[in-house]
C-alpha positions as YAML, in Angstrom:
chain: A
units: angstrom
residues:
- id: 1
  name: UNK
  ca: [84.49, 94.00, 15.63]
- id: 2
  name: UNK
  ca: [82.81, 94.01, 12.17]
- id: 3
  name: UNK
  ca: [81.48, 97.54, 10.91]
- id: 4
  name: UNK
  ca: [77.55, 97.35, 9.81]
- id: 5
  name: UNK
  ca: [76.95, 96.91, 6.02]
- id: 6
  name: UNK
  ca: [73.89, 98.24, 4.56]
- id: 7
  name: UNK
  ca: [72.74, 97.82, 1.06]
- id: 8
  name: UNK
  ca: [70.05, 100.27, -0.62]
- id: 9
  name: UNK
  ca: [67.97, 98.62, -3.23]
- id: 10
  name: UNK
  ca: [65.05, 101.47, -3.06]
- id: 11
  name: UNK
  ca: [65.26, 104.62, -5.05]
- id: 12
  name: UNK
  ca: [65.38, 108.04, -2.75]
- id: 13
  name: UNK
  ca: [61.94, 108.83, -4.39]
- id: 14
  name: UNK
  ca: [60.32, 105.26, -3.80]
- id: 15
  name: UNK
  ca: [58.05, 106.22, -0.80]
- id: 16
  name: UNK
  ca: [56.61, 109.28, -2.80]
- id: 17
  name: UNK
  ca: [55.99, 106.98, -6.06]
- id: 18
  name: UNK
  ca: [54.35, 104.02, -3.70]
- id: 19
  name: UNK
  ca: [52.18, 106.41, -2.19]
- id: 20
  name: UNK
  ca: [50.67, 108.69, -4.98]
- id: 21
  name: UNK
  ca: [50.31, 104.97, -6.71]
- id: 22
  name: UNK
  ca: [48.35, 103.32, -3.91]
- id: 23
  name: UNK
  ca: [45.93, 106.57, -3.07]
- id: 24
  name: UNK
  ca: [45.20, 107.28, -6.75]
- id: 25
  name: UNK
  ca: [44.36, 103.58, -7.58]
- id: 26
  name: UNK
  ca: [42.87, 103.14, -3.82]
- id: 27
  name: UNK
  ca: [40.19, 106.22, -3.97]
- id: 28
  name: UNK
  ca: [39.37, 105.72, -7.19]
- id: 29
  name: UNK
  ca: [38.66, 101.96, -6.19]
- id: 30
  name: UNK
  ca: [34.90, 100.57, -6.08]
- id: 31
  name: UNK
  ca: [34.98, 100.90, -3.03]
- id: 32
  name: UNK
  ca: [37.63, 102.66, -1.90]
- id: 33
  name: UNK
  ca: [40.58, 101.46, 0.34]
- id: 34
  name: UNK
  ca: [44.11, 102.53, 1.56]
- id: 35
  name: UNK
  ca: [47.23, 99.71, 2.42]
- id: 36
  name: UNK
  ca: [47.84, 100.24, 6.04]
- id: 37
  name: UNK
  ca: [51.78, 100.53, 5.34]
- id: 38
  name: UNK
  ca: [50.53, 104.15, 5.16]
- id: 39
  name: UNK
  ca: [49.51, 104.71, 8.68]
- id: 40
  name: UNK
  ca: [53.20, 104.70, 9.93]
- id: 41
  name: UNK
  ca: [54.54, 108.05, 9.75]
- id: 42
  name: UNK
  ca: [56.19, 109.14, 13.10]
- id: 43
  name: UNK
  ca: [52.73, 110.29, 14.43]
- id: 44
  name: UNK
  ca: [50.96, 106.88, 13.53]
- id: 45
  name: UNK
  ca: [54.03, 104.88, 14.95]
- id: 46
  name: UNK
  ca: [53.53, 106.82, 17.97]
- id: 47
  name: UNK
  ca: [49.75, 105.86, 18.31]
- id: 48
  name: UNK
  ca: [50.94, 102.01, 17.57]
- id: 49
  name: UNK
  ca: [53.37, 102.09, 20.36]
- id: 50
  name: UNK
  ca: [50.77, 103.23, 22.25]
- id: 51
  name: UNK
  ca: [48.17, 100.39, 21.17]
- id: 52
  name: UNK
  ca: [50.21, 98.00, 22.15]
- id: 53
  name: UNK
  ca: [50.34, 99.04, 25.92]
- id: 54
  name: UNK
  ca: [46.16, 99.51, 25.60]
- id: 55
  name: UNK
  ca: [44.78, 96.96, 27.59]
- id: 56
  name: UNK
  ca: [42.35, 95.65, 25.04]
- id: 57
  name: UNK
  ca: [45.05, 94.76, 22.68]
- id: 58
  name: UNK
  ca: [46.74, 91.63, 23.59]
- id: 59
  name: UNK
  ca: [48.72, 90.40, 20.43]
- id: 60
  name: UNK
  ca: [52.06, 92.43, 21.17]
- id: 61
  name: UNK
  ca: [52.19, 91.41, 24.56]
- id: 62
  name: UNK
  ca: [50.83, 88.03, 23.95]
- id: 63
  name: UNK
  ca: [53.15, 87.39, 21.07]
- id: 64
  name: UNK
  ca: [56.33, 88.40, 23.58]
- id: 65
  name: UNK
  ca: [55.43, 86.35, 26.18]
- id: 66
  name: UNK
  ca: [55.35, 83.34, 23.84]
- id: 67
  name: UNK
  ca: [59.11, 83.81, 22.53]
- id: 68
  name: UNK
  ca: [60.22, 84.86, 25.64]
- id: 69
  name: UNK
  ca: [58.76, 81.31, 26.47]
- id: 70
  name: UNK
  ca: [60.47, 79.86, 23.90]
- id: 71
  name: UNK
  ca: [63.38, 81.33, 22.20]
- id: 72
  name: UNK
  ca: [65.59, 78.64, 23.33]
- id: 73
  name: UNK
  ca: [63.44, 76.48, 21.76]
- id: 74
  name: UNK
  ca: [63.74, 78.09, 18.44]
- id: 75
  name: UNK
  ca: [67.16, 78.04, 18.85]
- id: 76
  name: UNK
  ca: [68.36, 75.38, 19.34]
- id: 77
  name: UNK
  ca: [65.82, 73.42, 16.70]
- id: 78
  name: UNK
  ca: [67.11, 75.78, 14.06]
- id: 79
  name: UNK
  ca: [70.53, 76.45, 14.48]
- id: 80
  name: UNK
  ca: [70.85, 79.61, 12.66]
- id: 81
  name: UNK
  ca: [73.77, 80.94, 11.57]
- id: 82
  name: UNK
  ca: [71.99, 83.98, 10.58]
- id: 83
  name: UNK
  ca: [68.84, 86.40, 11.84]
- id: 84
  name: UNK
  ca: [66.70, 88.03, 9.13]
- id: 85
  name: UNK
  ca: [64.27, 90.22, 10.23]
- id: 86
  name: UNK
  ca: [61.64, 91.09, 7.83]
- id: 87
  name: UNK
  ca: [60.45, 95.16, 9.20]
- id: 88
  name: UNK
  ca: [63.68, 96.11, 11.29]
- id: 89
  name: UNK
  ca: [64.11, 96.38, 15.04]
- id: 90
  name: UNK
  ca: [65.74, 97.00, 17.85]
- id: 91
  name: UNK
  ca: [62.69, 95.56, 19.78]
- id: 92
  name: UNK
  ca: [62.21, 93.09, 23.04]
- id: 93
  name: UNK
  ca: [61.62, 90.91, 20.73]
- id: 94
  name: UNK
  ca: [64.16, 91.02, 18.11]
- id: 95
  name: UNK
  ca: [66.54, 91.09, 21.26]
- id: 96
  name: UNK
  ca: [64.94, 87.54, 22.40]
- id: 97
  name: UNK
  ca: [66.05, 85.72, 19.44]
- id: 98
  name: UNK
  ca: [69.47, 87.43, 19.43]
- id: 99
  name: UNK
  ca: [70.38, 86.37, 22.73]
- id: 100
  name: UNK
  ca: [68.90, 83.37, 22.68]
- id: 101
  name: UNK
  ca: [70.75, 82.32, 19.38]
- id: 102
  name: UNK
  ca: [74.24, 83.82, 20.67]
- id: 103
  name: UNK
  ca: [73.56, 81.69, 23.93]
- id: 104
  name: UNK
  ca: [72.75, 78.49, 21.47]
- id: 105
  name: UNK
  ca: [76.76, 79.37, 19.74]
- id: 106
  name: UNK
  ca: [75.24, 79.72, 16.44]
- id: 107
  name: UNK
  ca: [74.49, 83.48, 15.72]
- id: 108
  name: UNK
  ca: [77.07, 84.77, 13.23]
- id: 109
  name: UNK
  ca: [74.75, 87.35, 11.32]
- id: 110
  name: UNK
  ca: [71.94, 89.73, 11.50]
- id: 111
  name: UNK
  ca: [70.12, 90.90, 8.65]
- id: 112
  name: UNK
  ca: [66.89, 93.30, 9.30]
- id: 113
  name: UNK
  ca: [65.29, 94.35, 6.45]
- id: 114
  name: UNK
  ca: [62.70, 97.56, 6.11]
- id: 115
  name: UNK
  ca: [61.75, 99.93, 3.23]
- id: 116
  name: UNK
  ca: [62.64, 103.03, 5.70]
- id: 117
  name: UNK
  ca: [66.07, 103.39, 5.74]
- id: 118
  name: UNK
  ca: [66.21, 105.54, 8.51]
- id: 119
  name: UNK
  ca: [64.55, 103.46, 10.86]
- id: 120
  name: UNK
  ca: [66.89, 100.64, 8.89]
- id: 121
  name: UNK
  ca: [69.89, 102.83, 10.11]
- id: 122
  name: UNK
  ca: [68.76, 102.98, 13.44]
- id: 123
  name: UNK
  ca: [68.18, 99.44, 14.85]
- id: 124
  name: UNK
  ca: [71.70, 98.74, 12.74]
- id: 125
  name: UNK
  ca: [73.07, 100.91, 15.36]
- id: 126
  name: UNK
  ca: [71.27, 99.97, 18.44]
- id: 127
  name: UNK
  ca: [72.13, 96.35, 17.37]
- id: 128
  name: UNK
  ca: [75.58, 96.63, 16.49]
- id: 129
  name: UNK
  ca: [76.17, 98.88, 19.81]
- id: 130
  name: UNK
  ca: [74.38, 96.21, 21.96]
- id: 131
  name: UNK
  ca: [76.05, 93.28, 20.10]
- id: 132
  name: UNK
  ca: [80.13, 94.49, 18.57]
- id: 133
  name: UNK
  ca: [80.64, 90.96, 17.90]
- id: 134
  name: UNK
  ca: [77.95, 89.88, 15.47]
- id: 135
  name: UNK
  ca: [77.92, 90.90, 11.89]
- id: 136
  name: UNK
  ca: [74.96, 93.37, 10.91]
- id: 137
  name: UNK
  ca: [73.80, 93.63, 7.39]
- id: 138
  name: UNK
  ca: [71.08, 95.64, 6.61]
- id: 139
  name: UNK
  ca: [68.99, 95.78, 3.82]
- id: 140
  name: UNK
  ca: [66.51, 98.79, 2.45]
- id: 141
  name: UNK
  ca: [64.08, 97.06, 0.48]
- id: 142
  name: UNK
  ca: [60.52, 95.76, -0.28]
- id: 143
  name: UNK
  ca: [59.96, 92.27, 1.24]
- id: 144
  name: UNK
  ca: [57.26, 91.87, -1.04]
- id: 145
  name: UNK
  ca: [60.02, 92.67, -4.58]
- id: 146
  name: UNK
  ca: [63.26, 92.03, -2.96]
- id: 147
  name: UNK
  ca: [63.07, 88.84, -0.88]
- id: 148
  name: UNK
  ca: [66.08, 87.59, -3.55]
- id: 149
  name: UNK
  ca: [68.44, 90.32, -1.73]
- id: 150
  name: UNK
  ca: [68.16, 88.76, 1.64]
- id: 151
  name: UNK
  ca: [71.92, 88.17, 2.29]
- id: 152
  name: UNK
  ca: [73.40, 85.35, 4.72]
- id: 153
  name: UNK
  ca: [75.16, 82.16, 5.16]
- id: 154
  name: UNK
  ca: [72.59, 78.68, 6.04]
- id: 155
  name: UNK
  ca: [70.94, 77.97, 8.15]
- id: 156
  name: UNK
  ca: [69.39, 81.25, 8.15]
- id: 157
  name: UNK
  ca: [66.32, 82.35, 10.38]
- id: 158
  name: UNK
  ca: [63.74, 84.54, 9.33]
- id: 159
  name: UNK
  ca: [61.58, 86.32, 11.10]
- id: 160
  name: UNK
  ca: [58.49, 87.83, 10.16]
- id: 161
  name: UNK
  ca: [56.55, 88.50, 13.55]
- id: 162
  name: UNK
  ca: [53.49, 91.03, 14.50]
- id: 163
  name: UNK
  ca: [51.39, 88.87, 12.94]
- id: 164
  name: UNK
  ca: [51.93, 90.93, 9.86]
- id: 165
  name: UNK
  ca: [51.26, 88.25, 7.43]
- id: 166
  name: UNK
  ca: [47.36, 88.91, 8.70]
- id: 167
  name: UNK
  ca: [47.72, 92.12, 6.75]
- id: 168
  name: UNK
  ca: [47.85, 90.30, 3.34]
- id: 169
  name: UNK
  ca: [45.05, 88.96, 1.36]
- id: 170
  name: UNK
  ca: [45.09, 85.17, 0.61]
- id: 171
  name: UNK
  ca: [46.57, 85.33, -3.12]
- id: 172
  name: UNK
  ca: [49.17, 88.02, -1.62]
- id: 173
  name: UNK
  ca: [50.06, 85.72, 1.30]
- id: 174
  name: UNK
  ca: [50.73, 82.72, -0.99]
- id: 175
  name: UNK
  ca: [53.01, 84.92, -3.62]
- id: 176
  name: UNK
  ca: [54.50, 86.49, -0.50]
- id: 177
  name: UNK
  ca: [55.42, 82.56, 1.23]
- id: 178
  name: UNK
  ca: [55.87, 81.34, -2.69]
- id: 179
  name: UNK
  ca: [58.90, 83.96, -2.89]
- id: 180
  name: UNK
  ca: [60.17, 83.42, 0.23]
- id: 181
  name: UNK
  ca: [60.40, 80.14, -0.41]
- id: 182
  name: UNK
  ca: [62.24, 80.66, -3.86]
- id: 183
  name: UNK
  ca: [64.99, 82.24, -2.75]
- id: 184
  name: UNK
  ca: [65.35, 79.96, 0.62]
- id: 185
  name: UNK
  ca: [68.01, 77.23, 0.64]
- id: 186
  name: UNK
  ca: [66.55, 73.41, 1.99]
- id: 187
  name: UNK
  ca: [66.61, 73.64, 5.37]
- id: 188
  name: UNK
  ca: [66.49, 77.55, 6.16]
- id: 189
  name: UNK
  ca: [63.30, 78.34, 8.28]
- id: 190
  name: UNK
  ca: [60.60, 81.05, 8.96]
- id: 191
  name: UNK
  ca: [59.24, 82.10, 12.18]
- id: 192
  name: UNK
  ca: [56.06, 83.53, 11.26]
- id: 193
  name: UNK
  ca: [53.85, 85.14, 14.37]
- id: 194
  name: UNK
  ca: [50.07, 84.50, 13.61]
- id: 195
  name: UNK
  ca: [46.72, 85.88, 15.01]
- id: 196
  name: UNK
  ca: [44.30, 83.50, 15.94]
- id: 197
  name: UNK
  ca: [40.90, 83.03, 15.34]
- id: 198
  name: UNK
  ca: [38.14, 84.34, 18.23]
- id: 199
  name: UNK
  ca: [35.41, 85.47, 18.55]
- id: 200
  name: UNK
  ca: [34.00, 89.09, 17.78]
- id: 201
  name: UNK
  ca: [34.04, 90.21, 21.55]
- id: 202
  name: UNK
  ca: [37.66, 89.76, 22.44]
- id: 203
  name: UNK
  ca: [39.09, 90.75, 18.43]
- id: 204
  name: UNK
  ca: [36.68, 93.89, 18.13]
- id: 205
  name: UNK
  ca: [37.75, 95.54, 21.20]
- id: 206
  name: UNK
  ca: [41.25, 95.00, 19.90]
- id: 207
  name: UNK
  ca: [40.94, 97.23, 17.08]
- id: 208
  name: UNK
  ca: [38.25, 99.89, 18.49]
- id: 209
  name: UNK
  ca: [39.64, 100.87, 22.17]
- id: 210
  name: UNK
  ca: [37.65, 102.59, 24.36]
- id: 211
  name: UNK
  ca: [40.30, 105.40, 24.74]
- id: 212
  name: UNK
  ca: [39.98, 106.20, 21.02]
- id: 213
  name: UNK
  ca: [43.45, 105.83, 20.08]
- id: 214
  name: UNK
  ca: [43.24, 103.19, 17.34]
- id: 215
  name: UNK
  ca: [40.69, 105.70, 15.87]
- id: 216
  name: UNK
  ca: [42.91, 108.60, 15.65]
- id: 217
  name: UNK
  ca: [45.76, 106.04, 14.41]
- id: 218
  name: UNK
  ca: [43.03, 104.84, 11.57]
- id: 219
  name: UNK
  ca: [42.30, 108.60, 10.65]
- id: 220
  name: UNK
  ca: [46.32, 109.18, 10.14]
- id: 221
  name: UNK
  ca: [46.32, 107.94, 7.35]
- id: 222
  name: UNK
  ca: [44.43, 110.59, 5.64]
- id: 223
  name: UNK
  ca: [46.40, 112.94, 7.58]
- id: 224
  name: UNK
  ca: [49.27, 111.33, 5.94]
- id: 225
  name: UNK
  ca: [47.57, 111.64, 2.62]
- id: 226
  name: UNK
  ca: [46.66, 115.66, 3.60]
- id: 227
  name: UNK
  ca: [50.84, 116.37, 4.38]
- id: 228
  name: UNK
  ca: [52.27, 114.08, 1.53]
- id: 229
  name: UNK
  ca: [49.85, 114.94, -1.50]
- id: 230
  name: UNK
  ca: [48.30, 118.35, -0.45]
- id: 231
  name: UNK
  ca: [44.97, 116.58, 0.13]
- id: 232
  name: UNK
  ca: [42.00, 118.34, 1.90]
- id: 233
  name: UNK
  ca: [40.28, 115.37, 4.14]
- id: 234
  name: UNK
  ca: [38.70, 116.98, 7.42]
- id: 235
  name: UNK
  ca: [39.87, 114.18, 9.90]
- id: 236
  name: UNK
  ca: [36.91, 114.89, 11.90]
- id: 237
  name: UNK
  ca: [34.48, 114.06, 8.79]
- id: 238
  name: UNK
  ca: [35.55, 110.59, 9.12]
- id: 239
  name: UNK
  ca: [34.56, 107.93, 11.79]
- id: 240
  name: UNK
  ca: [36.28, 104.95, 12.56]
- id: 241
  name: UNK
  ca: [34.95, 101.43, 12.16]
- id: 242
  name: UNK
  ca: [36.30, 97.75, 13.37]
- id: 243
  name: UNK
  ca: [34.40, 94.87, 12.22]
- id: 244
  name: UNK
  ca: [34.72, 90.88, 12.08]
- id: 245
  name: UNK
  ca: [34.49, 89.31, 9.17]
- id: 246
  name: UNK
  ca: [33.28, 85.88, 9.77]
- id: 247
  name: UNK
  ca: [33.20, 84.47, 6.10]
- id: 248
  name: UNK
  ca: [36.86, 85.62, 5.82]
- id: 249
  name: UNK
  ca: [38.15, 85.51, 9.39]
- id: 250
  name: UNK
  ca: [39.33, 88.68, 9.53]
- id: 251
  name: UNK
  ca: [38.93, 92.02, 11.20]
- id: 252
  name: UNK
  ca: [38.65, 94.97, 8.80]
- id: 253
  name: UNK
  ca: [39.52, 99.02, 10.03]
- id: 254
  name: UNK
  ca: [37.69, 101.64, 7.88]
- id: 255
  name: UNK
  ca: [37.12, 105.42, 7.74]
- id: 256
  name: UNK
  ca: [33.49, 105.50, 7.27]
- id: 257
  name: UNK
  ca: [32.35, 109.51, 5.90]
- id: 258
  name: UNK
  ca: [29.63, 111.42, 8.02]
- id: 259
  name: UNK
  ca: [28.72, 114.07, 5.69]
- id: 260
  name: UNK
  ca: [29.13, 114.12, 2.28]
- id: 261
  name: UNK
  ca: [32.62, 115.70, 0.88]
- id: 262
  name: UNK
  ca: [34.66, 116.86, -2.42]
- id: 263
  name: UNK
  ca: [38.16, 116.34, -1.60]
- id: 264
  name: UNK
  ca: [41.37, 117.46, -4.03]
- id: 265
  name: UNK
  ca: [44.24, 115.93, -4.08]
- id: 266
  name: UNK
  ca: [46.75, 118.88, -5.48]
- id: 267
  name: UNK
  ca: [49.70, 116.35, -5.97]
- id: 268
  name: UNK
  ca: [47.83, 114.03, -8.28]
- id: 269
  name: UNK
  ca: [45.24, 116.44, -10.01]
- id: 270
  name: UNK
  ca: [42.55, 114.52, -8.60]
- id: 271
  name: UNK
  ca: [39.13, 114.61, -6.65]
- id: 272
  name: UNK
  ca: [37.08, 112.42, -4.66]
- id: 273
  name: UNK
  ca: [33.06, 112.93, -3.95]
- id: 274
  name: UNK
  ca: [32.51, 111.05, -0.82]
- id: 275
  name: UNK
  ca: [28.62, 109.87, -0.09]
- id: 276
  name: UNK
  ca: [27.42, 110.32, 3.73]
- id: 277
  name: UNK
  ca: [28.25, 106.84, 4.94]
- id: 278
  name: UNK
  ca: [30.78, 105.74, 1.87]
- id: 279
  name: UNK
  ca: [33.74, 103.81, 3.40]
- id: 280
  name: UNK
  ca: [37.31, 103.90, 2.91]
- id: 281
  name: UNK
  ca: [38.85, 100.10, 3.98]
- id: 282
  name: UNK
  ca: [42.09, 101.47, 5.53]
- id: 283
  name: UNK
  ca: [43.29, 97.40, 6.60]
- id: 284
  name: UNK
  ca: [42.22, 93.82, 7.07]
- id: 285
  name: UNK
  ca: [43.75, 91.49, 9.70]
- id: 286
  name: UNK
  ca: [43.28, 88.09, 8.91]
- id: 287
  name: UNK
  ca: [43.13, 85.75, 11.79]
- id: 288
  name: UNK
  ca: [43.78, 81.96, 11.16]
- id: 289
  name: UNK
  ca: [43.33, 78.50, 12.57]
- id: 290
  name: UNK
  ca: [46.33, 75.70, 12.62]
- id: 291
  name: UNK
  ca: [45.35, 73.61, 9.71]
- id: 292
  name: UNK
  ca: [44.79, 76.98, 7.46]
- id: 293
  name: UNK
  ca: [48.04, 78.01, 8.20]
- id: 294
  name: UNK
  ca: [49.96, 74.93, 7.77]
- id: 295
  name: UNK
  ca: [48.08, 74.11, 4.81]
- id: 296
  name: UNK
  ca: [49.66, 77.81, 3.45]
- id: 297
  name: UNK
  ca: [52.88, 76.72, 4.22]
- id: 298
  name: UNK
  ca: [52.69, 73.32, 2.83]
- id: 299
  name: UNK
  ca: [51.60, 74.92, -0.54]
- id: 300
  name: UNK
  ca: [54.47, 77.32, -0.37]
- id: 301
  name: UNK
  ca: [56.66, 74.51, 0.40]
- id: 302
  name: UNK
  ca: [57.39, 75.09, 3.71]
- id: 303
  name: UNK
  ca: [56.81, 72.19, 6.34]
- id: 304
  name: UNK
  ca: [55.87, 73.13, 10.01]
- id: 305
  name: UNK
  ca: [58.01, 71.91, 12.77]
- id: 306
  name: UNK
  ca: [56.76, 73.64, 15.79]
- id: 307
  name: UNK
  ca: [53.56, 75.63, 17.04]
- id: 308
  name: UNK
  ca: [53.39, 77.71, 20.21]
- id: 309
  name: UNK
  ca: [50.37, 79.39, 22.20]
- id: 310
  name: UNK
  ca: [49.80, 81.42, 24.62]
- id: 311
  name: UNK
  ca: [47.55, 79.62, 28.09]
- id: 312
  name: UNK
  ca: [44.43, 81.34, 25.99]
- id: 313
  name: UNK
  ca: [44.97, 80.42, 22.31]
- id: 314
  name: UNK
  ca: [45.00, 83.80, 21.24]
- id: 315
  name: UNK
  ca: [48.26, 83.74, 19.39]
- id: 316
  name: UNK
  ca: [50.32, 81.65, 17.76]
- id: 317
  name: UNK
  ca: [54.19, 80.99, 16.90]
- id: 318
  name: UNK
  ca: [54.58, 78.96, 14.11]
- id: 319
  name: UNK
  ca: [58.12, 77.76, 12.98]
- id: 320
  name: UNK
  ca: [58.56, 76.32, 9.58]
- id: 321
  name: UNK
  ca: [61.69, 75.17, 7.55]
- id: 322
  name: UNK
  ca: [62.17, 74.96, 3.63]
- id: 323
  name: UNK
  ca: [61.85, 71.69, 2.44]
...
């Protein structure tokens, strides 16, 4: 049995700097916006665990079905010596590609990778108490700084599922598969989950349930801001909105104000004045067709090998080595 290893390449105060960074430069933006890392404190984690189960959001479940489908598949066309998970877990699905790779004989290493170290610390332990044999080596860091750190002997895996990559803009998603490339050896590969493109009455639904919960998970962020930075937002002053974007093919959450507000931030000497009806762009979600993403990974330098869907094309597996 090998004890877990974690290395810490974030500074105790790291969350605090990120934060008062991204709301001062965010609501003092034309117009103003928020990065959605923010909504996961242990309330807003909560209120995503509970999304996924909503029945009008399919790309959790849809994405799980589709490895569950084929994690044998991935494999044994990649081989891997070693997992890397980029946003640690102890989920079903992490738990598909680690049995399915210890099935294949191949698995040596895991290697999950998140900026909180306590949740870092945690699905170390879950994994290393579920698997004693395999070699766990965590890593507390950015993936969009630290993607050098990524430990792990070739052919390595990694795994960047959720369809996270949706949450990046197009010149952050090529720097993001650009570095990830760089520090890749020939022949490594990426397992990247991906939201497909649909239309407004299936993707809308998805992101404005009719229980309300994806709105009170949008408005956490300012509760977030209200706890972290001493900030004054009235949650109630600020309505949620989910839209498609059909020029960019993506969905976009905001906090859209009702009545007109002063709000002080304490923490970073600041205030806001908020217009009735002034937004606040909390995420996008970028949805994306075959040949758009392949095309991404091409110009990263990344070929694709394989492409899995679910019966209704809502989701996609795509599985890409380094060339």
């Amino acid at each position: 049995m090998t004890e877990p290893v974690v290395d810490i390449y974030l500074t105790p105060d790291h969350a605090d700097r990120s934060l008062r960074h991204d709301a001062r430069v965010g609501l003092t933006g034309d117009p103003k916006w928020l990065p959605p890392k923010w909504f996961y404190d242990a309330r807003g984690s909560a209120l995503f665990e509970e999304i996924t189960r909503l029945p009008e959001y399919y790309p959790t479940r849809t994405e799980s079905s589709i490895l569950s489908a084929h994690a044998g598949d991935i494999a044994g066309r990649t081989g891997a010596h070693t997992l890397v998970e980029l946003g640690s877990g102890s989920s079903e699905k992490t738990r598909l590609l680690l049995h399915a790779l210890r099935e294949a004989g191949t698995l040596r290493q895991y290697v999950p990778l998140d900026v909180s170290q306590s949740a870092l610390r945690a699905a170390v332990t879950a994994i290393h108490q579920d698997y004693p044999m395999l070699a766990v080596h965590g890593v507390v860091a950015d993936f969009t700084q630290h993607l050098d750190r990524i430990p792990g002997q070739t052919p390595r895996l990694v795994a960047f599922l959720g369809g996270t990559i949706g949450n990046f803009f197009p010149d952050e998603r090529a720097a993001f598969l650009g570095a990830l490339h760089k520090t890749l050896a020939p022949g490594d590969w990426l397992l990247l989950g991906t939201d497909l493109v649909k239309g407004p009455e299936i993707l809308v639904p998805a992101y404005d349930d009719s229980a309300g919960v994806t709105a009170e998970f949008n408005r956490n962020v300012l509760a977030v801001l209200n706890r972290e930075l001493g900030a004054d937002f009235d949650l109630g002053n600020y309505a949620h909105v989910a839209l498609w974007d059909p020029e960019n093919e993506w969905m976009e959450m905001r906090l859209r104000t009702v009545a007109a507000a002063k709000v002080t931030l304490p923490e970073l000497a600041l205030d806001i004045v908020l217009q009735p009806g002034e937004e606040i762009r909390t995420e996008i979600s970028a949805k994306f067709r075959k040949a758009g993403i392949e095309s991404e990974l091409a110009t990263a330098g990344f070929g694709l090998d394989s492409w899995w869907t679910d019966p209704q094309g809502r989701f996609a597996l795509c599985l890409a080595r380094t060339r």
